[in-house]
Backbone as XML, in Angstrom:
<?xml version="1.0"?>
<chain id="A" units="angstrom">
  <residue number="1" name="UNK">
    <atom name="N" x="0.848" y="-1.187" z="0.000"/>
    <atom name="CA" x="0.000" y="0.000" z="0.000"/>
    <atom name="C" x="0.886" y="1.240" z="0.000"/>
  </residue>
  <residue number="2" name="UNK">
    <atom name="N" x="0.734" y="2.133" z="-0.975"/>
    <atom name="CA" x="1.578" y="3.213" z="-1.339"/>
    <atom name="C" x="0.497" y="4.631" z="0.358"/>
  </residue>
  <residue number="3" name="UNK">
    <atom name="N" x="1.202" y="5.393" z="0.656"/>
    <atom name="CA" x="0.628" y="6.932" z="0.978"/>
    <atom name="C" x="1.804" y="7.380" z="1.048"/>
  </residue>
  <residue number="4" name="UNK">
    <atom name="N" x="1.388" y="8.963" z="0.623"/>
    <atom name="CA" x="1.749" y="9.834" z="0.473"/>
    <atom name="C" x="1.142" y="11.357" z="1.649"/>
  </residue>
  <residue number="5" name="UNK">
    <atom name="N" x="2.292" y="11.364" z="2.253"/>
    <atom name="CA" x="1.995" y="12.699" z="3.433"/>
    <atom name="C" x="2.721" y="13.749" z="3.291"/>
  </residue>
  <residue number="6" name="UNK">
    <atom name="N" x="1.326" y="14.839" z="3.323"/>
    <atom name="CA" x="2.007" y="16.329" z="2.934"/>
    <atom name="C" x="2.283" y="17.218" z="3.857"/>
  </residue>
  <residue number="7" name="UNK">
    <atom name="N" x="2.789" y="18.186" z="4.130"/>
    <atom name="CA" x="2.934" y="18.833" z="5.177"/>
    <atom name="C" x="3.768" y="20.172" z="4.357"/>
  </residue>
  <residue number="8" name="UNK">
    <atom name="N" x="3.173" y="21.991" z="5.201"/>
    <atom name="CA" x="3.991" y="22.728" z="5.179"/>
    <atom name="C" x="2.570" y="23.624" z="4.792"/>
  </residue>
  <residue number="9" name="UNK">
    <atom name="N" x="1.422" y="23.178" z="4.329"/>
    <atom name="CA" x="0.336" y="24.426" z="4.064"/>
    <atom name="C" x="0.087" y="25.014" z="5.247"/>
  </residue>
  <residue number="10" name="UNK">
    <atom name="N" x="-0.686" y="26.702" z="4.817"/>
    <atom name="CA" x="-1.057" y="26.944" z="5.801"/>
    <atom name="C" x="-1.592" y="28.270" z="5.718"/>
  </residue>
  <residue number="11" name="UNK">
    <atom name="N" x="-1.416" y="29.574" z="6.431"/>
    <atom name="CA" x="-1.801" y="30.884" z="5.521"/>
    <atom name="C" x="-0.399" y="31.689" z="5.515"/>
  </residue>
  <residue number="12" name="UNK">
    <atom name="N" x="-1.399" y="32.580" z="4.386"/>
    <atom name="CA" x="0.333" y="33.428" z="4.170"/>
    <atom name="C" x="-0.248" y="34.711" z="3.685"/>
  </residue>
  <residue number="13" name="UNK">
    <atom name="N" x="0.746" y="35.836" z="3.863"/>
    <atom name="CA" x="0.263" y="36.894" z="3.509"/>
    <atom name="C" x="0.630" y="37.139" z="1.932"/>
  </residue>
  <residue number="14" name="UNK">
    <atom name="N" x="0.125" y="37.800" z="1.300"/>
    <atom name="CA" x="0.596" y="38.149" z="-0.401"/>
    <atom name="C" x="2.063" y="38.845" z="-0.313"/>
  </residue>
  <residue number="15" name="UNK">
    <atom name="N" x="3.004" y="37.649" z="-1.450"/>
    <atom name="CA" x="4.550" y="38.327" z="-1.404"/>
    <atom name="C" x="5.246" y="37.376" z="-0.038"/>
  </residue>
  <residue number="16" name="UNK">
    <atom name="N" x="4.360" y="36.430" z="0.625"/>
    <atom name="CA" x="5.318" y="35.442" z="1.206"/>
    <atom name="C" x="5.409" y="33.944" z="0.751"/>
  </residue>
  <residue number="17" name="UNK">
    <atom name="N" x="6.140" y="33.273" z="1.671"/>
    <atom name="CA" x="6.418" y="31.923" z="1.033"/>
    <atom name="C" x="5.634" y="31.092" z="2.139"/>
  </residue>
  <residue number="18" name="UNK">
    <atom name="N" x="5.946" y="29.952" z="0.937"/>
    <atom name="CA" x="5.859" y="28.419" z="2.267"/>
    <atom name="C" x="6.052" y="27.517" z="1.261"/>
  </residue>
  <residue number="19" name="UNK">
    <atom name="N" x="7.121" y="26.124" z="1.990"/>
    <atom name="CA" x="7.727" y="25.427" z="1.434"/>
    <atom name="C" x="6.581" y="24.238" z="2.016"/>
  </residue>
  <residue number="20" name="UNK">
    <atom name="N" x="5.994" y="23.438" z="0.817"/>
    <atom name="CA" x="5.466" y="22.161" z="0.707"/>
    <atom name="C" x="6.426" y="20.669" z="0.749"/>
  </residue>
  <residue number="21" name="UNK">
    <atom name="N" x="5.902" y="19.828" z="1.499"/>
    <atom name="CA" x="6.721" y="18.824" z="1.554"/>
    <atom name="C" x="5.687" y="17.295" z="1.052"/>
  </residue>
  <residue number="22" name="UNK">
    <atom name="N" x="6.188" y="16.258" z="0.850"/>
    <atom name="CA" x="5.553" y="15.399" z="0.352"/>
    <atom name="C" x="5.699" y="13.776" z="0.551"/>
  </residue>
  <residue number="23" name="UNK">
    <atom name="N" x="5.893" y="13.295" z="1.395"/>
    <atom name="CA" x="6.878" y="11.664" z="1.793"/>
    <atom name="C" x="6.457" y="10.765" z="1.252"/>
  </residue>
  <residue number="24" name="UNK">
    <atom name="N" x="6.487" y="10.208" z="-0.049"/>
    <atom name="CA" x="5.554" y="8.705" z="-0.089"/>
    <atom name="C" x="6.134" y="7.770" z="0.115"/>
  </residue>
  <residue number="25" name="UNK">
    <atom name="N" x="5.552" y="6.532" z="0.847"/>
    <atom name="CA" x="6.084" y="5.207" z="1.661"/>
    <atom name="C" x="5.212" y="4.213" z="1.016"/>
  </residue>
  <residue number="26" name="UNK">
    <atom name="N" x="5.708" y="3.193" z="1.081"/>
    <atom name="CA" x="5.374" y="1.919" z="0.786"/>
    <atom name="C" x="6.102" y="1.230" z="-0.585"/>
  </residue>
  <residue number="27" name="UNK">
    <atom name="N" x="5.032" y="0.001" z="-1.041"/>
    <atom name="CA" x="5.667" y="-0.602" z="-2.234"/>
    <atom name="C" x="6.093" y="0.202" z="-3.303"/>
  </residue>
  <residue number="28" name="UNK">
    <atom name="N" x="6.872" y="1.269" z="-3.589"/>
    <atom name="CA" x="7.177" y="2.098" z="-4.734"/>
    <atom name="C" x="8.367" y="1.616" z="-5.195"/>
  </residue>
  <residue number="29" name="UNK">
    <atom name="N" x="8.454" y="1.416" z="-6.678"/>
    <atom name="CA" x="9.664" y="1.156" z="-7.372"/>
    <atom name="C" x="9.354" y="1.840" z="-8.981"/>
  </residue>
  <residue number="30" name="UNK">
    <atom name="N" x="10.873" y="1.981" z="-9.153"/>
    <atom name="CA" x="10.364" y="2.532" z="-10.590"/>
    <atom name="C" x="9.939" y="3.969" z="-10.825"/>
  </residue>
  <residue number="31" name="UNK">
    <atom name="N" x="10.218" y="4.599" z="-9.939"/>
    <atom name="CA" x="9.564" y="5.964" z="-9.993"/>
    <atom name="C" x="9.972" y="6.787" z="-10.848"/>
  </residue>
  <residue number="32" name="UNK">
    <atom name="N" x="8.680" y="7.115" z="-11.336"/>
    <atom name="CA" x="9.088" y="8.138" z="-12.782"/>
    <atom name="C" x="8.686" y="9.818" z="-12.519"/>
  </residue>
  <residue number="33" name="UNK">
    <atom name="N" x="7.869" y="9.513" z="-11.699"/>
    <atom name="CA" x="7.973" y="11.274" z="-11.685"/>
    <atom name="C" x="7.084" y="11.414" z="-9.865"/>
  </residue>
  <residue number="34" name="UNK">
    <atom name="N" x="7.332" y="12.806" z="-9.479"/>
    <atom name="CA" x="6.659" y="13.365" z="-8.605"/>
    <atom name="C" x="6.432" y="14.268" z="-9.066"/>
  </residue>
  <residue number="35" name="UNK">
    <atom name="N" x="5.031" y="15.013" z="-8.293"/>
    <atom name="CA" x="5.195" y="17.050" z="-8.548"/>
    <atom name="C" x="3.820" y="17.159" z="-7.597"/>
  </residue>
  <residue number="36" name="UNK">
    <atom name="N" x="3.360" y="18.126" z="-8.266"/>
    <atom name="CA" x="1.704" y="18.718" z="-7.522"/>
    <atom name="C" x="1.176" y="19.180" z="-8.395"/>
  </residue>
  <residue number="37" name="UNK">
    <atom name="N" x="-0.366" y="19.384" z="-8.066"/>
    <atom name="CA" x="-1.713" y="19.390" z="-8.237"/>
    <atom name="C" x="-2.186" y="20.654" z="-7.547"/>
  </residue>
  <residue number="38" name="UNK">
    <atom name="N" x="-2.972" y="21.236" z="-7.723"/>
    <atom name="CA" x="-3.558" y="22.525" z="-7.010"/>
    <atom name="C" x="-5.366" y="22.598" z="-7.402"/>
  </residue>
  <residue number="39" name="UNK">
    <atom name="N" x="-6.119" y="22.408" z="-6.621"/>
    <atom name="CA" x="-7.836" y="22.866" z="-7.018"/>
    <atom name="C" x="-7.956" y="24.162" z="-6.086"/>
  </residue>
  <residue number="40" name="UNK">
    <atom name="N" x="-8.577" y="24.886" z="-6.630"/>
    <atom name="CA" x="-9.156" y="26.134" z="-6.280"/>
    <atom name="C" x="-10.579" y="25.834" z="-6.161"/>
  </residue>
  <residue number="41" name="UNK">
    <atom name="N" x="-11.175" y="26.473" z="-5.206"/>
    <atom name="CA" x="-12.725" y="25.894" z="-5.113"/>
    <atom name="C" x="-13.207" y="26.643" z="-6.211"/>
  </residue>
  <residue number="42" name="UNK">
    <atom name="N" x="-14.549" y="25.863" z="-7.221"/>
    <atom name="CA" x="-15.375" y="25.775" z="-8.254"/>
    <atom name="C" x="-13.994" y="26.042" z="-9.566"/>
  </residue>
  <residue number="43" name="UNK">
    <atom name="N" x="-13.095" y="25.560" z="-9.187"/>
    <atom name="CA" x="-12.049" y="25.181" z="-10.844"/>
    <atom name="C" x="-12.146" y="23.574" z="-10.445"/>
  </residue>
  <residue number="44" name="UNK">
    <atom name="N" x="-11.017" y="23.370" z="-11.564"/>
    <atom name="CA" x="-10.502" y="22.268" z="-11.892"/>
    <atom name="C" x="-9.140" y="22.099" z="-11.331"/>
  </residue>
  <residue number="45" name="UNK">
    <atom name="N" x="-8.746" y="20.793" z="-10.990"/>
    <atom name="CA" x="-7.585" y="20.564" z="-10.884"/>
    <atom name="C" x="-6.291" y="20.688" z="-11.943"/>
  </residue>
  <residue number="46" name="UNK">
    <atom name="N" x="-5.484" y="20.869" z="-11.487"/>
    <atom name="CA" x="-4.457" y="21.788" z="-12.373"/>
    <atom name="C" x="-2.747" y="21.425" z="-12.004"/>
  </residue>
  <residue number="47" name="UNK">
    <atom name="N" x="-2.084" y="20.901" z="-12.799"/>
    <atom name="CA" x="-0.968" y="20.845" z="-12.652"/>
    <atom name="C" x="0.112" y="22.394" z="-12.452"/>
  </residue>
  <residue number="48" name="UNK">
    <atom name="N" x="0.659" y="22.288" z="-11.100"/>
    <atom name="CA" x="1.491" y="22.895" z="-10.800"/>
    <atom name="C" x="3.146" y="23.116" z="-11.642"/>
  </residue>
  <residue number="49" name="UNK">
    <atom name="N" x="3.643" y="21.908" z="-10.570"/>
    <atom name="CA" x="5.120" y="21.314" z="-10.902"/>
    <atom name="C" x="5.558" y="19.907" z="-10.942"/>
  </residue>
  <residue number="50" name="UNK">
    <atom name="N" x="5.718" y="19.695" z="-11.755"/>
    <atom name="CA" x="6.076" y="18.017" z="-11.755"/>
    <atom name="C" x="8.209" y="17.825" z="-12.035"/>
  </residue>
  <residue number="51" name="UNK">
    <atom name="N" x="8.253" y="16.775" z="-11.500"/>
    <atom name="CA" x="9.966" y="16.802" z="-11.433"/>
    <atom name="C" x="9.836" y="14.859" z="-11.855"/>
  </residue>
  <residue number="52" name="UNK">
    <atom name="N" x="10.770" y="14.572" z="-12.957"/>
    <atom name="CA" x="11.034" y="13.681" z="-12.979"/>
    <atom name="C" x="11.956" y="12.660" z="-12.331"/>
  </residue>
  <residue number="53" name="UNK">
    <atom name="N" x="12.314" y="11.335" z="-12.149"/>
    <atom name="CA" x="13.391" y="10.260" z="-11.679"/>
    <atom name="C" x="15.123" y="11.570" z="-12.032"/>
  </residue>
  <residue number="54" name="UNK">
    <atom name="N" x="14.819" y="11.735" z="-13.071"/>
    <atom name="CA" x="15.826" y="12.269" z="-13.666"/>
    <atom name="C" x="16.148" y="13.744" z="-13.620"/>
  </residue>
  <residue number="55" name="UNK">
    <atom name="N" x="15.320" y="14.434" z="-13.000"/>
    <atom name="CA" x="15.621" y="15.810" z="-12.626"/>
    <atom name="C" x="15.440" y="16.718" z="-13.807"/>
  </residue>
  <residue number="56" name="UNK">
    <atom name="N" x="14.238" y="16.283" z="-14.194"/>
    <atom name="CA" x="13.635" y="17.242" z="-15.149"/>
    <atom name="C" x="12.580" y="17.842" z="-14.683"/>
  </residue>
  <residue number="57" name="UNK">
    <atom name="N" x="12.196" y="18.864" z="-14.762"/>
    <atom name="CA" x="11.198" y="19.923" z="-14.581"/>
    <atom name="C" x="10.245" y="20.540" z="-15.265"/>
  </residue>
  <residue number="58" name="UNK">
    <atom name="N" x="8.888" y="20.719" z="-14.477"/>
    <atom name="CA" x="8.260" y="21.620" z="-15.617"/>
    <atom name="C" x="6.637" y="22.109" z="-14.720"/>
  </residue>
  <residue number="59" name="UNK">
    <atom name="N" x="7.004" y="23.085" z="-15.106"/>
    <atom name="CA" x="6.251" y="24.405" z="-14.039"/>
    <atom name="C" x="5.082" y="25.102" z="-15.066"/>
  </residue>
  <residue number="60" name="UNK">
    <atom name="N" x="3.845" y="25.330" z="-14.379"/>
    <atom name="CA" x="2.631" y="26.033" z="-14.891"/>
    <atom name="C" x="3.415" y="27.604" z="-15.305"/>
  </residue>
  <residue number="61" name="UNK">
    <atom name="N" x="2.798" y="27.817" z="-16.266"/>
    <atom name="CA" x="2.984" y="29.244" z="-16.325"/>
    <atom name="C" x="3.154" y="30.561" z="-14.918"/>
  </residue>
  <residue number="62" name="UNK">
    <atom name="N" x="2.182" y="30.072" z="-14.769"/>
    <atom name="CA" x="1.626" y="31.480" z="-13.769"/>
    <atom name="C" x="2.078" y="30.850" z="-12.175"/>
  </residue>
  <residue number="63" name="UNK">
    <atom name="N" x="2.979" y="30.004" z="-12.412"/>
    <atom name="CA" x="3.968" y="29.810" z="-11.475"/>
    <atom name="C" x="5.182" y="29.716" z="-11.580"/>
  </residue>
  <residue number="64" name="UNK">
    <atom name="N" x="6.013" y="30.101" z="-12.782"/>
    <atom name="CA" x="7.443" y="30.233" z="-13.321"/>
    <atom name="C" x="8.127" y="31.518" z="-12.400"/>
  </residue>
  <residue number="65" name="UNK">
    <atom name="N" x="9.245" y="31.212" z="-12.282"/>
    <atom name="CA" x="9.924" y="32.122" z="-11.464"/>
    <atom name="C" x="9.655" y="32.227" z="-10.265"/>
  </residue>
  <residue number="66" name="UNK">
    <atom name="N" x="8.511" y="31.591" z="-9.329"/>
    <atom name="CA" x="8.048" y="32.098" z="-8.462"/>
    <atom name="C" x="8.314" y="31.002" z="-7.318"/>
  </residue>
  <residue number="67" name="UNK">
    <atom name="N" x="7.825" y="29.820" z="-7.878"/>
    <atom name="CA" x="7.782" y="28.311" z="-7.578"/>
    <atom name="C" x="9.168" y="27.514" z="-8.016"/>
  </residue>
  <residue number="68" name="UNK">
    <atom name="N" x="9.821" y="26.522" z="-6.823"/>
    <atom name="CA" x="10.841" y="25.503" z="-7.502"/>
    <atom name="C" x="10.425" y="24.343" z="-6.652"/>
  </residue>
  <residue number="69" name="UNK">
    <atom name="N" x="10.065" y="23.522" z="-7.681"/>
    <atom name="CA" x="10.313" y="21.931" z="-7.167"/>
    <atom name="C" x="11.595" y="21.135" z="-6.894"/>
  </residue>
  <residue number="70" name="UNK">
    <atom name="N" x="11.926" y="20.413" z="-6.181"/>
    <atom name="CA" x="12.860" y="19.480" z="-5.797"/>
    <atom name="C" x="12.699" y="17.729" z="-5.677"/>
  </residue>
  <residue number="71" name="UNK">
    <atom name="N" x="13.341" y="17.248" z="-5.376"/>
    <atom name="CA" x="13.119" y="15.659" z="-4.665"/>
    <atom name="C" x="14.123" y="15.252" z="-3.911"/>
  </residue>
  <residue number="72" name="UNK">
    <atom name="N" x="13.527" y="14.406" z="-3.791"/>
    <atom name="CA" x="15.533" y="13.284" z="-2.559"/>
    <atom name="C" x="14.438" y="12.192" z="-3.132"/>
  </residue>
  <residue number="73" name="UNK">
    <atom name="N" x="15.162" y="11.426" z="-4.310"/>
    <atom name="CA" x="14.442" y="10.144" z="-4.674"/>
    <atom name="C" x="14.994" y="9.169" z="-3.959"/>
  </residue>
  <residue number="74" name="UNK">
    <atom name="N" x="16.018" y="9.295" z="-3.023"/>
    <atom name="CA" x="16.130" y="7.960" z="-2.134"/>
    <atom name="C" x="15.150" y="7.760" z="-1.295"/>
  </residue>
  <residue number="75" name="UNK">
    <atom name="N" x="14.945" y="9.416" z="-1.000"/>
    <atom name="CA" x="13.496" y="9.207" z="0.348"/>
    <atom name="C" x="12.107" y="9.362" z="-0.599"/>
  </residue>
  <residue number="76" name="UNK">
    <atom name="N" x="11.911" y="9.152" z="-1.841"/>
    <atom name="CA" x="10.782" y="9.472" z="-2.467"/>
    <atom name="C" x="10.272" y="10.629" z="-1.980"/>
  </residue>
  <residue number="77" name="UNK">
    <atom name="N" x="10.919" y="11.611" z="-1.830"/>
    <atom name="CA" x="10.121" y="12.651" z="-0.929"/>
    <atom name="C" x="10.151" y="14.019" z="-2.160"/>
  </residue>
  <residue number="78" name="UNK">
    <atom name="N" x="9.258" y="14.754" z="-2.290"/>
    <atom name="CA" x="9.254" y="15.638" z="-2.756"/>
    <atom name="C" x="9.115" y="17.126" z="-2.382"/>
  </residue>
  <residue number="79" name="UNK">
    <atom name="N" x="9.705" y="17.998" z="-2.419"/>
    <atom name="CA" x="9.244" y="19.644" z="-2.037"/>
    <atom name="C" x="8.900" y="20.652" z="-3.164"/>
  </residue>
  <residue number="80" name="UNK">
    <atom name="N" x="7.928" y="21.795" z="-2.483"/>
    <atom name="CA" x="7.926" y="22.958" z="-3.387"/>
    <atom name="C" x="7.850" y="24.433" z="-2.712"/>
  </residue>
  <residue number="81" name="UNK">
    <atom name="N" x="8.929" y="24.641" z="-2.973"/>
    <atom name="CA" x="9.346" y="26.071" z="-2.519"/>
    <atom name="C" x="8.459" y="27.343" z="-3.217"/>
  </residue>
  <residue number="82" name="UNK">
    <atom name="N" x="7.732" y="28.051" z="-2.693"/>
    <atom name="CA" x="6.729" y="28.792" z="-2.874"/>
    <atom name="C" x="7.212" y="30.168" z="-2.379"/>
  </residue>
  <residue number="83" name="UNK">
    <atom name="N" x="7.204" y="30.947" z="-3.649"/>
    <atom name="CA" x="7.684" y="32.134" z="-3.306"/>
    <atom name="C" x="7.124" y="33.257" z="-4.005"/>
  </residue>
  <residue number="84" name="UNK">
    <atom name="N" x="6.716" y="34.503" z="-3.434"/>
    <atom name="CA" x="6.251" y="35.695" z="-3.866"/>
    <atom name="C" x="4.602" y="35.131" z="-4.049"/>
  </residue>
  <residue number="85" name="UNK">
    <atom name="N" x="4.119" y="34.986" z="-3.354"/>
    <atom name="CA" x="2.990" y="33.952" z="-3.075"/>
    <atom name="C" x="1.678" y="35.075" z="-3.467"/>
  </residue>
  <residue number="86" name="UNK">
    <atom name="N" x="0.372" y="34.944" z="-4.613"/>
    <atom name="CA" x="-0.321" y="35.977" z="-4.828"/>
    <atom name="C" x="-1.703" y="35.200" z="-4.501"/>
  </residue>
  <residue number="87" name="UNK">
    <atom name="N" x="-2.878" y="35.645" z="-3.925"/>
    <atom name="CA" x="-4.050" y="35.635" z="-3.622"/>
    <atom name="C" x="-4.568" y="34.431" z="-4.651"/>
  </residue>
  <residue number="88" name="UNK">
    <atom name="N" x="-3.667" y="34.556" z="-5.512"/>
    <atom name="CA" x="-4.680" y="33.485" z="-6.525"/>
    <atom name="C" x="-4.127" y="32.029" z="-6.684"/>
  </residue>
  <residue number="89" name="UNK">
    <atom name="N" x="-2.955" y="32.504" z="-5.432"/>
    <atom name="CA" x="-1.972" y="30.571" z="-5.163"/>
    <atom name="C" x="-3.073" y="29.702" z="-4.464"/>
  </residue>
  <residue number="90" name="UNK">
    <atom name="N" x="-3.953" y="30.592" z="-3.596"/>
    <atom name="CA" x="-5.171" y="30.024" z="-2.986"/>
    <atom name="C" x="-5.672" y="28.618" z="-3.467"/>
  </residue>
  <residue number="91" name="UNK">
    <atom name="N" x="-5.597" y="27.748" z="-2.681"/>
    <atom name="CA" x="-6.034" y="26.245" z="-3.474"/>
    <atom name="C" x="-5.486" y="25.071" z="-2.397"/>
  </residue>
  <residue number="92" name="UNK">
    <atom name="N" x="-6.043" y="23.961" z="-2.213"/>
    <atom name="CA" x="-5.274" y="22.745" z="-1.962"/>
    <atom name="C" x="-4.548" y="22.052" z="-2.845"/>
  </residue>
  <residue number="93" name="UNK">
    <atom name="N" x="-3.530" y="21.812" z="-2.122"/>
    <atom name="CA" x="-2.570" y="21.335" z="-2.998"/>
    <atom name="C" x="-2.118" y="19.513" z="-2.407"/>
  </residue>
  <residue number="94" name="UNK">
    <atom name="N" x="-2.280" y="19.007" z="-3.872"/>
    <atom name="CA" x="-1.663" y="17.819" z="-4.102"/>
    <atom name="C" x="-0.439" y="17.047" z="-4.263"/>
  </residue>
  <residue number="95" name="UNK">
    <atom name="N" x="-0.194" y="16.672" z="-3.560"/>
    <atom name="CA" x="1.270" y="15.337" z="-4.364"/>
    <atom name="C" x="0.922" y="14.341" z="-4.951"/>
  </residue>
  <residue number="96" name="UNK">
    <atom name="N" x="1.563" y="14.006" z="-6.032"/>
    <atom name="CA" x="1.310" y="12.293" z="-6.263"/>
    <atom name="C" x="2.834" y="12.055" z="-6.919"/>
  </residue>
  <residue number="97" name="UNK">
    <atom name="N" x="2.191" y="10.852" z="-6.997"/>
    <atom name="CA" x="3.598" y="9.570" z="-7.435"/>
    <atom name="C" x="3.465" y="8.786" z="-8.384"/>
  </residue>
  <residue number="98" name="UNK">
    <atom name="N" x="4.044" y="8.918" z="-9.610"/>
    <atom name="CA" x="4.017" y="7.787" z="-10.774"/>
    <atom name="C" x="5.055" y="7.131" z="-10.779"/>
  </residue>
  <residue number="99" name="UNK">
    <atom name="N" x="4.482" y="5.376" z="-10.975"/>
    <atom name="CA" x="5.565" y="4.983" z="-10.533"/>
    <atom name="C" x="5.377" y="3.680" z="-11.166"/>
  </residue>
  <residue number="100" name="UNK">
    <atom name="N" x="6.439" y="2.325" z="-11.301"/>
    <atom name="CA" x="6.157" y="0.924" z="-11.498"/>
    <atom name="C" x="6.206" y="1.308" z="-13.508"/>
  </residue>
  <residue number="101" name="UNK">
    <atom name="N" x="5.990" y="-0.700" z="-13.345"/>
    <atom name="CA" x="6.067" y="-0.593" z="-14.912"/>
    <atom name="C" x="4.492" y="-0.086" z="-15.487"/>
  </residue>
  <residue number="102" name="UNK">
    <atom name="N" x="3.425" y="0.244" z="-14.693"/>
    <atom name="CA" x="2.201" y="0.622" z="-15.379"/>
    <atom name="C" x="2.025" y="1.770" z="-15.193"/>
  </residue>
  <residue number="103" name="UNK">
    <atom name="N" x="2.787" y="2.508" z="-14.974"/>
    <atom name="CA" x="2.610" y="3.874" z="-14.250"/>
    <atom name="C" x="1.522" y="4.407" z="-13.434"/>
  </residue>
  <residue number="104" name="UNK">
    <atom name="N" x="1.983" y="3.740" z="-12.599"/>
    <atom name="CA" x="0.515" y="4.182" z="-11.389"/>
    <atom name="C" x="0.674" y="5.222" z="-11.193"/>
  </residue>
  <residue number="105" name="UNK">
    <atom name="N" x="-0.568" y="5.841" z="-10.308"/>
    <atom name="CA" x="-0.605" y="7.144" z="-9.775"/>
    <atom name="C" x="-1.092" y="7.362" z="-8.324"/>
  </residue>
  <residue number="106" name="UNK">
    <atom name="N" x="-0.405" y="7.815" z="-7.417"/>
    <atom name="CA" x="-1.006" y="7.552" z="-5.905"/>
    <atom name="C" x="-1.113" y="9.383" z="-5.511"/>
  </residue>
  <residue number="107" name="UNK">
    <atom name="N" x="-1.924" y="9.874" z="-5.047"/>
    <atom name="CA" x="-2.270" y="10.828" z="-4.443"/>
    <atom name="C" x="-2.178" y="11.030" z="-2.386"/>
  </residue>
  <residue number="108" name="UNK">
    <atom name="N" x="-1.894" y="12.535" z="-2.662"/>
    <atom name="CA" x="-1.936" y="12.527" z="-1.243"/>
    <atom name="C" x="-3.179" y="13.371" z="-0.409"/>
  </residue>
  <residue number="109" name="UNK">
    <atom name="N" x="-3.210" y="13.395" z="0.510"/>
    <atom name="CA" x="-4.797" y="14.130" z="0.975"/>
    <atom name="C" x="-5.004" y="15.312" z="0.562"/>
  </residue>
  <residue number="110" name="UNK">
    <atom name="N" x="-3.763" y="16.128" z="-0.007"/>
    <atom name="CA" x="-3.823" y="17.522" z="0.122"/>
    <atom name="C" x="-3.656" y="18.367" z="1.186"/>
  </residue>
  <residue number="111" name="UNK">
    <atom name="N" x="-3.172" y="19.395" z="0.651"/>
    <atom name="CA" x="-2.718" y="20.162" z="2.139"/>
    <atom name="C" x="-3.311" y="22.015" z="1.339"/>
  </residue>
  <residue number="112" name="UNK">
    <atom name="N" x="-4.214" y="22.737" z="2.449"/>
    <atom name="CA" x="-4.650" y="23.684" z="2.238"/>
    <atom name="C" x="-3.917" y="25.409" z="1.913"/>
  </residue>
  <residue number="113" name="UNK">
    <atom name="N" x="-3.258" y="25.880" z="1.023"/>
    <atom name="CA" x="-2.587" y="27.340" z="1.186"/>
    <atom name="C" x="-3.264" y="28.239" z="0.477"/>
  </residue>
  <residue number="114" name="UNK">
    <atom name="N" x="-3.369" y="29.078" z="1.719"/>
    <atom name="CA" x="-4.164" y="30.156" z="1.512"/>
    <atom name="C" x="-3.394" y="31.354" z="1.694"/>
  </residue>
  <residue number="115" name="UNK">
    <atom name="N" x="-3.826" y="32.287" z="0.752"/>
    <atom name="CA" x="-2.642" y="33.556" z="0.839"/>
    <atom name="C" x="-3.834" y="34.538" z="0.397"/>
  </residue>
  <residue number="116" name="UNK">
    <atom name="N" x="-3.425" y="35.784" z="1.814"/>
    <atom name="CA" x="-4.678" y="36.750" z="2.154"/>
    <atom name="C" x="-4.035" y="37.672" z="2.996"/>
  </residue>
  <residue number="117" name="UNK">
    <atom name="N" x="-4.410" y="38.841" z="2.601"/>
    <atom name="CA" x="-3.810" y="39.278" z="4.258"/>
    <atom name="C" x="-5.099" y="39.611" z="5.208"/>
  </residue>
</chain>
């Protein structure tokens, strides 16, 4: 059984940060990519940042420059450094994990950031 635990949301004022964290444990092999997910209430879910096995990257627009993803693929763990943070970062945010020869996908509960002053 794969989970994935997030930690680091929370509130923030507009123009600050907060660094997201992401641990997934269990049967994982093969891992091909991590990143995040973001829903805003009445949108859609929406790819953030995703980081491959291999340390490739690739960031939403309207989070370039602002946002950097990382990993430690020994610990399957993933981060996202959140910076210059605007009212409209507002959303829960997701981790997941693709991984194995079928490329699964495991999700984590989400973790809430809200940026307001």
């Amino acid at each position: 059984q794969v989970q994935l635990v997030e930690s680091g949301g929370g509130l923030v004022q507009p123009g600050g940060s907060l660094r997201l964290s992401c641990a997934a444990s269990g049967s994982i092999f093969r891992v091909n990519a991590m990143g995040w997910y973001r829903q805003a209430p009445g949108k859609q879910r929406q790819l953030v940042a995703s980081i491959t096995s291999r340390g490739s990257t690739n960031y939403a627009e309207s989070v370039k420059g602002r946002f950097t993803i990382s990993s430690e693929n020994a610990k399957n763990t993933v981060f996202l450094q959140m910076n210059s943070l605007r009212p409209e970062d507002t959303a829960v945010y997701y981790c997941y994990i693709q991984y194995g020869w079928s490329q699964s996908t495991h999700w984590g509960q989400g973790t809430q950031v809200t940026v307001s002053s």
